[in-house]
N, C-alpha and C positions, 0 to 999 in steps of 0.2 A: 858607164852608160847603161840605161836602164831599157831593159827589154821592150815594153812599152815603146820606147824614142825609137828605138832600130825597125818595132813595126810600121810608123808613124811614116819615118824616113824613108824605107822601102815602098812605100804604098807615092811617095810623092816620086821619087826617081821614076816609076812606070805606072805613070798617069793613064797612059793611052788604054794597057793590060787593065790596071785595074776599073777605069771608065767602061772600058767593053763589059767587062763581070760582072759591075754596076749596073750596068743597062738592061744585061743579061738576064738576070735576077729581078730587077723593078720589072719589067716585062714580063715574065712570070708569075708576080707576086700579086703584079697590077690584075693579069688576067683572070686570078682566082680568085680578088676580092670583089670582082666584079660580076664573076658568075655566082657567087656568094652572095650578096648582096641584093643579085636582081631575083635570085629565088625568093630568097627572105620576102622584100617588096611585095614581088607576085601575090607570095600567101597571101599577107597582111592585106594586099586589096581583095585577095576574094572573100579572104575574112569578114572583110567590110559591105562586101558585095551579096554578101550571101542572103541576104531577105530580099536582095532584088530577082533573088529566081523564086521565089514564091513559098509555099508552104511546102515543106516537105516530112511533115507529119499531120495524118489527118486523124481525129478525131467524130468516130461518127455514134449511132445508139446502138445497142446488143438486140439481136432479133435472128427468130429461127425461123427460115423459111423454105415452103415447099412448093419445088418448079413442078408444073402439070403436063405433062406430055401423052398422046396419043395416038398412036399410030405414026409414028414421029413426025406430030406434027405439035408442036407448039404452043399449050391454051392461055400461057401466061404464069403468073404462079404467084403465092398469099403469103403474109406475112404473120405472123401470131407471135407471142409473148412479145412485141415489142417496147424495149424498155427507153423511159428519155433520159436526156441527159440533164440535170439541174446547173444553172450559170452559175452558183456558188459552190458548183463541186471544182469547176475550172482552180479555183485557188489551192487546192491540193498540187498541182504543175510544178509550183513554186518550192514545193518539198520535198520534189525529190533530189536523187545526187547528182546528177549534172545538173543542177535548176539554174546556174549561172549561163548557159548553154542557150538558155531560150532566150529568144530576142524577142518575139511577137507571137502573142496567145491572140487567135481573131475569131471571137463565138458566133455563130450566123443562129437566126430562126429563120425557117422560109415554108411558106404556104402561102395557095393559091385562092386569091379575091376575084372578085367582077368590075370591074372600072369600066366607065360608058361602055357597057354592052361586051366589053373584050375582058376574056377571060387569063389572066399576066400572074405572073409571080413573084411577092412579096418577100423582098430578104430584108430582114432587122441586122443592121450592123454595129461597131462601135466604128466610126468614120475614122478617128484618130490612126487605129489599130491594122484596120484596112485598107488603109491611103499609105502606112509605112510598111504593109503583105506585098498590097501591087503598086509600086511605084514606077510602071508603066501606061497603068493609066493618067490618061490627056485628056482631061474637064473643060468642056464650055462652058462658063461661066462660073460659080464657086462650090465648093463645095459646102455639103450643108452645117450650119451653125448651129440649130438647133434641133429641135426636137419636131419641129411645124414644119422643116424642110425634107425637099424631097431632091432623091440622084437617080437620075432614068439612064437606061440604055440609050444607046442609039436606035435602035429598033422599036425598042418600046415608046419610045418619043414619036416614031412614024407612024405607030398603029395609032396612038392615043390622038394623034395629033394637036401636039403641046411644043411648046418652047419656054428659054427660062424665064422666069418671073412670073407665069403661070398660076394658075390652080389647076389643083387636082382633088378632088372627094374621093375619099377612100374610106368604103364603108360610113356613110352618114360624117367623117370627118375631115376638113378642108386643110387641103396643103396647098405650101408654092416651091414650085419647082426650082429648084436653087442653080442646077448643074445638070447638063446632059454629058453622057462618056461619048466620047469620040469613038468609032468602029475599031474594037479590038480583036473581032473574030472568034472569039469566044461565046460562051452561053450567057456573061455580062451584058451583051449586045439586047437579051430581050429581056431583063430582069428592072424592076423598082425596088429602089433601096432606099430604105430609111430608117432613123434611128433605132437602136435596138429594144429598146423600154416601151416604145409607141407601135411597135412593130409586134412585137408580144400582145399586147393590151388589144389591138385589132381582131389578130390571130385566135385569140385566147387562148395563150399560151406564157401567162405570165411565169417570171423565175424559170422557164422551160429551154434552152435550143435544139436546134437541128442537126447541129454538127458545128465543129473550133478544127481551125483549120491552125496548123504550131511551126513557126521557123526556127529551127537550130542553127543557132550563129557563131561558124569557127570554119574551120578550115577541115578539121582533123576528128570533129563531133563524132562520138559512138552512138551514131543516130541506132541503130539495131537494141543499145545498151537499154536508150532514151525511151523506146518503144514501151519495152517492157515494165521499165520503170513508172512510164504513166500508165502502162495498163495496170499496174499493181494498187497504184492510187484510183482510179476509174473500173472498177472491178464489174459493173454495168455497160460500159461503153468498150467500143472496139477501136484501138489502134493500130493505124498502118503507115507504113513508111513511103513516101515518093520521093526516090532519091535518085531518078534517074540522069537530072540536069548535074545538080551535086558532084554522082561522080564521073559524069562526064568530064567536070573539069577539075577534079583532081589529079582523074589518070593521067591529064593531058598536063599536068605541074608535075607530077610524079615522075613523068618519061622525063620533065624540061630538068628535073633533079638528079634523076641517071645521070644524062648527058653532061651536065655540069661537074660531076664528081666522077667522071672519066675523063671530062676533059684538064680539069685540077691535075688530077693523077698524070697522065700525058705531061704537063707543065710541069711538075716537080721532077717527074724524069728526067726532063731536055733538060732543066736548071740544074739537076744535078750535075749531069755532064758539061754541062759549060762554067761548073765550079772544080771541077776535078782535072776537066781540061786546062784550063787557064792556072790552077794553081799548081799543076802538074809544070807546065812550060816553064813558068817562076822559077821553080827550085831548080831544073835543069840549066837553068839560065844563071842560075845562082851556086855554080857546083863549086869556083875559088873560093868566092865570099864568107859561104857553110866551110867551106876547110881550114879556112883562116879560122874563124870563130871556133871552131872544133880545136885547134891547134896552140888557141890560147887559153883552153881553159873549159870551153861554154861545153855542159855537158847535154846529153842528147838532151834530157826534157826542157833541156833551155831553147833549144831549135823548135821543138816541135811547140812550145807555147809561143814564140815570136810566128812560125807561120799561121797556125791555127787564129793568134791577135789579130793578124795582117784580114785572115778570110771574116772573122769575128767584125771589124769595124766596116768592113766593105758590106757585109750581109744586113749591119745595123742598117745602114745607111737606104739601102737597096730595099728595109721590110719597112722604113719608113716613106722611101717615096714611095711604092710599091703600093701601099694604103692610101696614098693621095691620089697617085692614077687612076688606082681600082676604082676608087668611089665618083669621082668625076665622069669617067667612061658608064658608071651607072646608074650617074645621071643623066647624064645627055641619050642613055640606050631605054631606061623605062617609059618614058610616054610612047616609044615607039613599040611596045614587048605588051604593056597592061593594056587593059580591058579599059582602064575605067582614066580621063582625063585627069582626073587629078587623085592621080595615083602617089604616095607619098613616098620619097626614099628612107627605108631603114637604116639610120645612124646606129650601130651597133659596139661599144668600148669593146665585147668577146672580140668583132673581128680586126679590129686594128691592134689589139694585144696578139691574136692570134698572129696576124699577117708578116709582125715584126717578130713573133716568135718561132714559126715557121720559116722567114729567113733565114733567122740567127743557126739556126738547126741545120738546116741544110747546107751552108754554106761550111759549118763547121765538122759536119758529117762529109761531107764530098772533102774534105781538105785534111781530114786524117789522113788517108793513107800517102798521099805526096807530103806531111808534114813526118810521118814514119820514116817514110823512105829518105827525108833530108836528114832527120836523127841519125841515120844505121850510115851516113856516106863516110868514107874511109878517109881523114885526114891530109897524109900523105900522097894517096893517088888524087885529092882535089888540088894539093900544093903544088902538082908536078906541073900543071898548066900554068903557072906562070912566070 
């Protein structure tokens, strides 16, 4: 008879033991694929979430400037050598070492015109570039198409008093109001926005902006890195980081990643012990059976590789459904965990290798020493029982 058959056989005779150890284990294994899992997820949404918290690198001109103060009180203060920025310096961004990092470069020009009698401020956008910055703004009516279209505030829409499909003259040239923004609470509330090239040309400020506002898109971005790096290519302009939303909520996936890999940890514990437990009970249970087989022949490393088989096919079993649990439980738990509705589950081959790997180990580690202990049993004193 082949060792293999004798582990097969035993595992059938105490269905009930090795079902509990089964279950034991898939519970376990299930739970860490699933705290696994729904981290992974997490990132990956705010990965993908990340230009919806807006720019967190700003780009503005290089200028020294000196505050006036008098008797502390306040006079205001001037600005001298102030340097601008050129739009085709923006494509240097592109070259530095994280340039895969960037997701959205948005250049503004903005200066102030006269529209019927009110005195408003003009920002040149690229629409494309800053509809995919703030994707919180809520447009009545469309956004604009071209170059002859115009996107008002809500405020600015009240002073002017316009609605869409309008005109508007700006400086001797006729618009139509394409889109007004919904009240966002912001300084967008009293701005006019229009194409960036038409916006220039008004201003006279052609090939010129005001400030690029840059979203770094990842989860784990060395935005500090990124800084520098465009300041090295912009050697005129000043870079600064706002990363305050950022890392708000990485801390707050960083703690969810403690907690998950304490709670693992926890879980392999208890799994240990209820493989050490149960295969401990086994041999004790099995002290004739081990003495017979001792008695005819089977030498110790033939005991201990039948028990260790025995915990071997139960562990397989146990990191395969274990991997099916997991991933089920974190599907049905991420729409209720993510930020975002349609948040996607990461299918990952590392963790279902891992999971069934991580069984087999455990199961195999917890069931050495009760697989030793059945090697080392004394033949004689197991024959005496029966």
């Amino acid at each position: 008879m082949k060792l293999h058959t004798i582990s097969i056989n035993n595992l059938k005779r105490r269905k009930a033991k090795m079902a509990f150890l089964t279950i034991g284990l898939t519970v376990g294994i299930a739970t860490i694929v699933t705290l696994v899992t729904l981290t992974r997820s997490m990132s990956s949404d705010i990965e993908r979430k990340m230009d919806e918290f807006g720019a967190n690198i700003l780009i503005t001109p290089q200028s020294n400037g000196l505050a006036m103060n008098y008797g502390g009180i306040s006079l205001g203060g001037v600005s001298f050598d102030q340097r601008e920025i050129k739009e085709s310096d923006l494509a240097r961004i592109k070259t530095i070492a994280n340039h895969k990092n960037v997701s959205v470069i948005s250049p503004k020009v903005v200066g102030g015109i006269e529209v019927a009698n009110h005195d408003v401020l003009l920002v040149g956008v690229n629409f494309d570039s800053e509809l995919k910055l703030k994707q919180w703004w809520k447009v009545f009516g469309q956004t604009p198409q071209n170059v002859s279209e115009l996107l008002l505030g809500s405020d600015a829409a009240k002073v002017l008093n316009v609605s869409t499909g309008d005109q508007l003259e700006l400086k001797g040239e006729k618009f139509i109001v394409a889109g007004i923004l919904e009240q966002t609470g912001s300084q967008d509330d009293a701005l006019i926005f229009a194409a960036l090239p038409r916006a220039q040309k008004i201003l006279g400020k052609e090939g010129k902006i005001t400030l690029a506002e840059v979203a770094a898109l990842c989860s784990g971005c060395p935005i500090g890195d990124m800084v520098l790096q465009i300041a090295e290519k912009l050697p005129d302009a000043k870079v600064s980081a706002i990363q305050q939303v950022v890392e708000g909520r990485l801390k707050a996936l960083d703690q969810f990643k403690r907690f998950s890999y304490a709670m693992a940890a926890v879980v392999i514990f208890i799994g240990s012990l209820i493989v050490f437990v149960t295969m401990m009970g086994s041999v004790n249970e099995r002290t004739t059976e081990i003495g017979v087989f001792r008695a005819i022949g089977f030498r110790k490393s033939h005991i201990m590789r039948i028990i260790l088989l025995e915990a071997a096919l139960v562990s397989l079993l146990a990191g395969f459904l274990g991997y099916g649990v997991g991933m089920g439980g974190a599907k049905l738990a991420l729409p209720f965990m993510a930020e975002s509705k349609n948040a996607h589950l990461v299918w990952d081959s590392a963790i279902a290798f891992g999971s069934v790997g991580l069984a087999l180990t455990l199961g195999v580690l917890a069931s050495l020493y009760p697989a030793l202990h059945a090697s080392k049993m004394d033949p004689t004193e197991a024959l005496r029982a029966l």
